[in-house]
N, C-alpha and C positions, 0 to 999 in steps of 0.2 A: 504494500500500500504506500502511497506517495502522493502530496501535495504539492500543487503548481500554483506558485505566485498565489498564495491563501485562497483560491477561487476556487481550485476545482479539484477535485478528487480522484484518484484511479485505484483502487481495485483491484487485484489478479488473482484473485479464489474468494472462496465461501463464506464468509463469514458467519452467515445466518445458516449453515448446515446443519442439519440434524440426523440420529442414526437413522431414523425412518424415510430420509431423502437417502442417504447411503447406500442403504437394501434398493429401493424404488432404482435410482440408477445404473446401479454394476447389478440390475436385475433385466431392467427393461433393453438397459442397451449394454449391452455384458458385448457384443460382440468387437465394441471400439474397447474394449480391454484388452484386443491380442493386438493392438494398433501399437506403434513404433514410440518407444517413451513415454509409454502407461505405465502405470502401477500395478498388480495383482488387486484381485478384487480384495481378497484377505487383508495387503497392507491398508488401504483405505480404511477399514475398520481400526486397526492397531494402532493408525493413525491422527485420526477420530477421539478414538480413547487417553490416547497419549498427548495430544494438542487443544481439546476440545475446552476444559478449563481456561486455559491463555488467552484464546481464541473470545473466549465470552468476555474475560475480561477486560480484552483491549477492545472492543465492540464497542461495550457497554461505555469504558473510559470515552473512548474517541467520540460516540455520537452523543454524551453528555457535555464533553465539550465541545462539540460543532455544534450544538443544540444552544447552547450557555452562549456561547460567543458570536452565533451568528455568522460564522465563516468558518472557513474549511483549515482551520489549522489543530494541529495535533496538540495531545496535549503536555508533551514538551518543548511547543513553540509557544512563547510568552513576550 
């Protein structure tokens, strides 16, 4: 995740993931999992479990403060 010029935001995963999105995807489309620089469906799970705390916390951190301040800056920028 990265902040340009306090305006805009980008993103590059899930943040809002959950294990039940997990299952739904390496189920429905399980077939882009043998696709070139995927993950096994297993690690996604292991991964999930091992990041998913952090993951809530920087969330919750970040859009409390993009919420508070009205602009898109993180909340080690001050």
């Amino acid at each position: 995740a990265f902040c340009y010029n306090k305006t805009a935001i980008a993103i590059q995963f899930h943040p809002e993931i959950t294990l039940a999105m997990i299952h739904r995807w390496t189920t429905l489309a399980a077939h882009r999992l043998s696709m070139s620089g995927t993950k096994p469906r297993e690690q996604h799970f292991t991964d999930h479990l091992r990041f998913s705390k952090q993951v809530a916390n920087w969330r919750a951190c970040f859009l409390d403060n993009w919420l508070r301040l009205g602009t898109a800056q993180t909340p080690t920028e001050k």
